[in-house]
MIDOSE-825633 format. One record per residue (C-alpha): x, y, z; residue number from 1; residue in one letter; chain. Coordinates in nm, 2 decimals. Layout:
(rec (X, Y, Z), NUM, "A", "A")
...
END
This chain:
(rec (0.35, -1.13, 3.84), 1, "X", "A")
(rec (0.14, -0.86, 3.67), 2, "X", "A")
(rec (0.16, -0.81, 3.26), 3, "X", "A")
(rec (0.22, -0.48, 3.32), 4, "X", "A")
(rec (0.56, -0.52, 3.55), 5, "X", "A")
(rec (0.69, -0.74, 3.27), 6, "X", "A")
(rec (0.65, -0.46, 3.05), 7, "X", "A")
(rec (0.79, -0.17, 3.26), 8, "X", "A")
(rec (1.09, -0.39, 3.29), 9, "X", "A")
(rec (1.10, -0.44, 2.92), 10, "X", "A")
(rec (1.14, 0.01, 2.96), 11, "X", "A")
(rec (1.41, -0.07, 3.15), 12, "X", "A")
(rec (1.62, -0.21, 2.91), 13, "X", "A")
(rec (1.53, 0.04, 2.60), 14, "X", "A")
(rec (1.58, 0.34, 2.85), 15, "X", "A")
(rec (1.95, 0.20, 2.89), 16, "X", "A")
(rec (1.97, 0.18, 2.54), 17, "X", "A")
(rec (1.86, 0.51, 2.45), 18, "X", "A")
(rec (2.10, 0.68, 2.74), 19, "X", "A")
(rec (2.33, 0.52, 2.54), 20, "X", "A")
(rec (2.24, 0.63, 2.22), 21, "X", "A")
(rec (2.21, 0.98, 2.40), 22, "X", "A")
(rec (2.60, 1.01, 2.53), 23, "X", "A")
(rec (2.67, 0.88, 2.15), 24, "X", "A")
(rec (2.43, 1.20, 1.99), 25, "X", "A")
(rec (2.62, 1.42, 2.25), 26, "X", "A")
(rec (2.99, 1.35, 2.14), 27, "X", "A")
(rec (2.93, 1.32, 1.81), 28, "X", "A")
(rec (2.80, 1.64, 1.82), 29, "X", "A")
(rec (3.09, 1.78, 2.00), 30, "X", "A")
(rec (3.34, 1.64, 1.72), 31, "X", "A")
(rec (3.44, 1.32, 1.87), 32, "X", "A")
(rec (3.39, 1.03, 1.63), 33, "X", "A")
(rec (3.19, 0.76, 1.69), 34, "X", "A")
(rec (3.18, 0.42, 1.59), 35, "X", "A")
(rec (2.91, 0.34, 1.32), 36, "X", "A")
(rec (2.87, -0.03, 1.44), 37, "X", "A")
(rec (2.76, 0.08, 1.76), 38, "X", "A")
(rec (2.44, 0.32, 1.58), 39, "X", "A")
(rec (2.40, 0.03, 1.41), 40, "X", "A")
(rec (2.35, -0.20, 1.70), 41, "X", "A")
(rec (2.13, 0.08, 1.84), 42, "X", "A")
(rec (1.91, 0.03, 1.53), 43, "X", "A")
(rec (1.89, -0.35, 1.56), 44, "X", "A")
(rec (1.77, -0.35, 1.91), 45, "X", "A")
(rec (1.57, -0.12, 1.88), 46, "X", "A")
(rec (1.42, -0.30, 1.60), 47, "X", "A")
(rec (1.40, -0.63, 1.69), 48, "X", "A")
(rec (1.34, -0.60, 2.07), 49, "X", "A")
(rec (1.14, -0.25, 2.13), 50, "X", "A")
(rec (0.91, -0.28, 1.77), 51, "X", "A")
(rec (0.91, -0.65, 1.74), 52, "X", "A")
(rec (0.94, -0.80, 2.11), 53, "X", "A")
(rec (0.81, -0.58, 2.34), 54, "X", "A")
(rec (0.53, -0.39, 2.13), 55, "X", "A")
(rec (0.38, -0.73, 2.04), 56, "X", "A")
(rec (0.31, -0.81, 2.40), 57, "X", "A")
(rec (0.16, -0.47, 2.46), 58, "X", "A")
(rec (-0.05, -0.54, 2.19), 59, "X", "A")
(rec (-0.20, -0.83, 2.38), 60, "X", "A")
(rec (-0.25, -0.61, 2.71), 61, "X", "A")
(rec (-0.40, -0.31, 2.47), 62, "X", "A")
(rec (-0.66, -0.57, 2.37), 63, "X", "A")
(rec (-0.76, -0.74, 2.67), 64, "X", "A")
(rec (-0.79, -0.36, 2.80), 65, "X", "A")
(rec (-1.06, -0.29, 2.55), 66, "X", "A")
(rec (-1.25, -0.61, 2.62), 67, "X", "A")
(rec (-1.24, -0.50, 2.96), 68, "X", "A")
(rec (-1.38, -0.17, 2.88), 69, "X", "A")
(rec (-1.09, 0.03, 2.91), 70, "X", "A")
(rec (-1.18, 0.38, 2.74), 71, "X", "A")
(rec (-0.93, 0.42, 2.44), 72, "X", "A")
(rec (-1.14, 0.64, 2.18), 73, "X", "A")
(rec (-0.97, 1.02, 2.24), 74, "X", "A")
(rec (-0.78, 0.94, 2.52), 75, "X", "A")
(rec (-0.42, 0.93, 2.61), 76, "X", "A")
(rec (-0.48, 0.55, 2.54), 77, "X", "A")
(rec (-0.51, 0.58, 2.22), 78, "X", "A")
(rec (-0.25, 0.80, 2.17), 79, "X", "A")
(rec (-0.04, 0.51, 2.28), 80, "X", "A")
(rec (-0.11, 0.32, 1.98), 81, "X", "A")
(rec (-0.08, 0.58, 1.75), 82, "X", "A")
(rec (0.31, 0.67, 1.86), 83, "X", "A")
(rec (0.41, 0.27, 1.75), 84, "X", "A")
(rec (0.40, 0.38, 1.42), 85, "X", "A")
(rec (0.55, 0.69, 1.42), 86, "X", "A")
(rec (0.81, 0.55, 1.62), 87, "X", "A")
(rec (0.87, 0.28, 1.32), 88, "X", "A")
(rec (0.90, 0.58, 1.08), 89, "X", "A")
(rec (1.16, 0.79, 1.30), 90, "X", "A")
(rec (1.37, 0.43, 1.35), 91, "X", "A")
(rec (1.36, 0.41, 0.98), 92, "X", "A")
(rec (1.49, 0.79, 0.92), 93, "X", "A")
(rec (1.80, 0.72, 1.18), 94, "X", "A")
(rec (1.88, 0.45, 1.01), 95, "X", "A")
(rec (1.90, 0.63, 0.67), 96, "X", "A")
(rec (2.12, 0.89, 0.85), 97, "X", "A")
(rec (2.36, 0.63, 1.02), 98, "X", "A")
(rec (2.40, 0.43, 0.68), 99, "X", "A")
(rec (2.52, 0.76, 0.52), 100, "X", "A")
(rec (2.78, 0.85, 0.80), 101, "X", "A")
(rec (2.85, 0.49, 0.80), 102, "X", "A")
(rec (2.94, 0.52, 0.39), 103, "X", "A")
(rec (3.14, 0.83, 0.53), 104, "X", "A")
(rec (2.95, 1.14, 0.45), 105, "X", "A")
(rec (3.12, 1.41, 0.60), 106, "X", "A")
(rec (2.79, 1.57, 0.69), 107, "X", "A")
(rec (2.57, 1.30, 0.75), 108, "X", "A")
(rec (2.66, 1.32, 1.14), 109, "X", "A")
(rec (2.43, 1.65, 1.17), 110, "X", "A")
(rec (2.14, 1.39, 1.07), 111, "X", "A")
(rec (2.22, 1.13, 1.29), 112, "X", "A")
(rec (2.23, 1.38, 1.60), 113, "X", "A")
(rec (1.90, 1.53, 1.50), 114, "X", "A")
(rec (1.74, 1.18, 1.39), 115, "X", "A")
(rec (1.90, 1.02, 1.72), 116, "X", "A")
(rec (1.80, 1.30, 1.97), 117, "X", "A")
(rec (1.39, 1.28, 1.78), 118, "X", "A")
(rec (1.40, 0.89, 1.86), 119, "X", "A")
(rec (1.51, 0.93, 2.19), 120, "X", "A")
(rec (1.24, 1.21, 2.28), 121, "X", "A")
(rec (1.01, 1.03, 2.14), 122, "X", "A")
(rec (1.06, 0.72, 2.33), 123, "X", "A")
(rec (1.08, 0.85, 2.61), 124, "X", "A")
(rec (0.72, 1.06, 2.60), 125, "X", "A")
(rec (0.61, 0.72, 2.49), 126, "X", "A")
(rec (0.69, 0.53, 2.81), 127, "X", "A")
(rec (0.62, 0.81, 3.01), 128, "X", "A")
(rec (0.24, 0.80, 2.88), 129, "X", "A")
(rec (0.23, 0.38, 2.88), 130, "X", "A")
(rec (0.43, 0.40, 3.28), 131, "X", "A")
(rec (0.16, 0.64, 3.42), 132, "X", "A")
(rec (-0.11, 0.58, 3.19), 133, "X", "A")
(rec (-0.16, 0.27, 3.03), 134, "X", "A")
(rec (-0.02, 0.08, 3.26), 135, "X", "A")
(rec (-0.21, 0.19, 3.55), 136, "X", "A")
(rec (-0.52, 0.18, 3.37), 137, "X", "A")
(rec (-0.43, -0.18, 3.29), 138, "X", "A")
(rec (-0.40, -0.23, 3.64), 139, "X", "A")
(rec (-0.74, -0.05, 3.71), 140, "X", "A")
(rec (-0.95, -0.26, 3.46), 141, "X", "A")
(rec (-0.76, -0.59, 3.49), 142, "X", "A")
(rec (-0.69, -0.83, 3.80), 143, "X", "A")
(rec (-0.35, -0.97, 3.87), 144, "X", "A")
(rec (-0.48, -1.32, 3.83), 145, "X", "A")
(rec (-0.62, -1.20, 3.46), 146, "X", "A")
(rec (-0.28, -1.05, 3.43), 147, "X", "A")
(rec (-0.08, -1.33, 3.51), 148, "X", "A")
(rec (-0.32, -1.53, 3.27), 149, "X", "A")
(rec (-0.26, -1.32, 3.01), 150, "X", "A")
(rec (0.09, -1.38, 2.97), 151, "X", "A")
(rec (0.05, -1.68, 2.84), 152, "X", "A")
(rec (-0.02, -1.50, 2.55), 153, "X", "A")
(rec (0.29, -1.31, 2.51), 154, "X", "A")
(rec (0.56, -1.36, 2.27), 155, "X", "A")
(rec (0.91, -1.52, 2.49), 156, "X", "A")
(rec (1.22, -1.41, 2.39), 157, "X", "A")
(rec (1.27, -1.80, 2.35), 158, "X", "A")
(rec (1.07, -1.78, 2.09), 159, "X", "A")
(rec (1.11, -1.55, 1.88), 160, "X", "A")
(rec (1.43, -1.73, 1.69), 161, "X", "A")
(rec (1.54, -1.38, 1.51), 162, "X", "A")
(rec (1.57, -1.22, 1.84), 163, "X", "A")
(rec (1.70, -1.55, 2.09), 164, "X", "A")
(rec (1.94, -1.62, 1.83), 165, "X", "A")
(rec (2.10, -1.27, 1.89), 166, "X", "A")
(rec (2.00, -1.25, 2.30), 167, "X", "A")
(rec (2.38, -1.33, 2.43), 168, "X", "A")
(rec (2.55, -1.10, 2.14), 169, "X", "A")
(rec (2.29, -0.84, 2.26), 170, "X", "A")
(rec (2.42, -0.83, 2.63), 171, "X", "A")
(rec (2.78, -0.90, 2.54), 172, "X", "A")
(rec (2.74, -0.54, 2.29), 173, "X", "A")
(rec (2.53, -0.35, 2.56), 174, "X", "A")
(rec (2.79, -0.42, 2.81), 175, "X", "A")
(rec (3.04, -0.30, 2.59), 176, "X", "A")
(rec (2.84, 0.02, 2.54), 177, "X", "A")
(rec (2.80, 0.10, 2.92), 178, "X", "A")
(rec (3.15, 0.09, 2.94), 179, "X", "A")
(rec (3.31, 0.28, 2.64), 180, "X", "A")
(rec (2.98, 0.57, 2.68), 181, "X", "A")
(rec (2.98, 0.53, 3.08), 182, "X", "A")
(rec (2.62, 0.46, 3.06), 183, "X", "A")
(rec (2.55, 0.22, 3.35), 184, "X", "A")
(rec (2.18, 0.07, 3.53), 185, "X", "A")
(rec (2.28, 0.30, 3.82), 186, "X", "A")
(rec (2.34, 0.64, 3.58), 187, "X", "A")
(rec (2.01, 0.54, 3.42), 188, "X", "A")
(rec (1.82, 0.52, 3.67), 189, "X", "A")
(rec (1.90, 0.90, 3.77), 190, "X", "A")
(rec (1.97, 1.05, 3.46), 191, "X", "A")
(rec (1.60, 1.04, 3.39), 192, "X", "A")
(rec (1.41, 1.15, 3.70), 193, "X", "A")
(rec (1.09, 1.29, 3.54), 194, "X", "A")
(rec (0.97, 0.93, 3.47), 195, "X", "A")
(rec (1.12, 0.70, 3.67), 196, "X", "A")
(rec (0.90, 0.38, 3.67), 197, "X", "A")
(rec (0.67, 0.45, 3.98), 198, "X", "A")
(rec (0.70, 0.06, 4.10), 199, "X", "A")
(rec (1.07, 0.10, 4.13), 200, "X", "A")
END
């Protein structure tokens, strides 16, 4: 299996998170409440599985791409690397806005809708750029026998004990999500046509 299919399924998962987070932004903008615990668990993995998980084994792919020759100097590649940290930074302003409407400001919910709807545009543009960009430039530049090999170098789930620890309480709370927000694999992979994963 290629590197870069582990990865698009890694988008997978965080696209069904962030549909979720979407249906939450949307009622909670309409006046329904919504349960701080679950903006919370939003927060944690995206964390802890996009930042941590997932963006460390890119970082492996990024720099076999370069020794490969892979043109990243201003390019949409490099673009790519620059979004990791301003995605960091807008994860860190949502959560600032949940822990307020989680302490009950009345107000606080107009931040966590505009926070929340930023996080989830910007995701989104990311993996569009790393689907039909990086991705297939990784393919371009590296052979699926060098891609296979290089997973050997990324980071297992197994293995990371902060995140493994937590993978079973992750699916149990995502399954709970899909149903209460009626986010499901099947809505997801409709609901955002303009980059659906090419090798799906």
């Amino acid at each position: 299996m290629r590197a870069t299919r582990v990865l698009k399924e890694d988008h997978r998962e965080i696209r069904l998170m962030l549909n979720i987070l979407e249906e939450m932004c949307n009622r909670l903008a309409a006046g329904a409440r919504v349960e701080p615990k679950h903006f919370s668990f939003i927060i944690e993995f995206m964390g802890l599985f996009a930042n941590e998980y997932h963006h460390s084994n890119e970082e492996v792919l990024i720099n076999a791409m370069r020794k490969a020759g892979a043109p990243f100097s201003q390019t949409p590649l490099g673009e790519v690397e620059k979004d990791h940290q301003a995605l960091q930074g807008l994860l860190g302003e949502f959560s600032t806005a949940v822990s307020a409407y989680t302490r009950g400001d009345e107000h606080a919910w107009v931040d966590v809708v505009d926070h929340g709807r930023r996080l989830i545009e910007a995701h989104f543009d990311h993996m569009q750029k790393k689907d039909y960009i990086m991705y297939y430039m990784a393919d371009i530049h590296l052979s699926e026998e060098e891609q296979t090999s290089l997973m050997m170098d990324f980071a297992r789930l197994e293995d990371l004990q902060v995140i493994s620890g937590k993978t079973n309480r992750f699916g149990h709370i995502r399954h709970e999500l899909e149903h209460t927000y009626g986010i499901g694999d099947a809505m997801e992979e409709y609901k955002r046509s303009k980059i659906t994963d090419p090798d799906f």
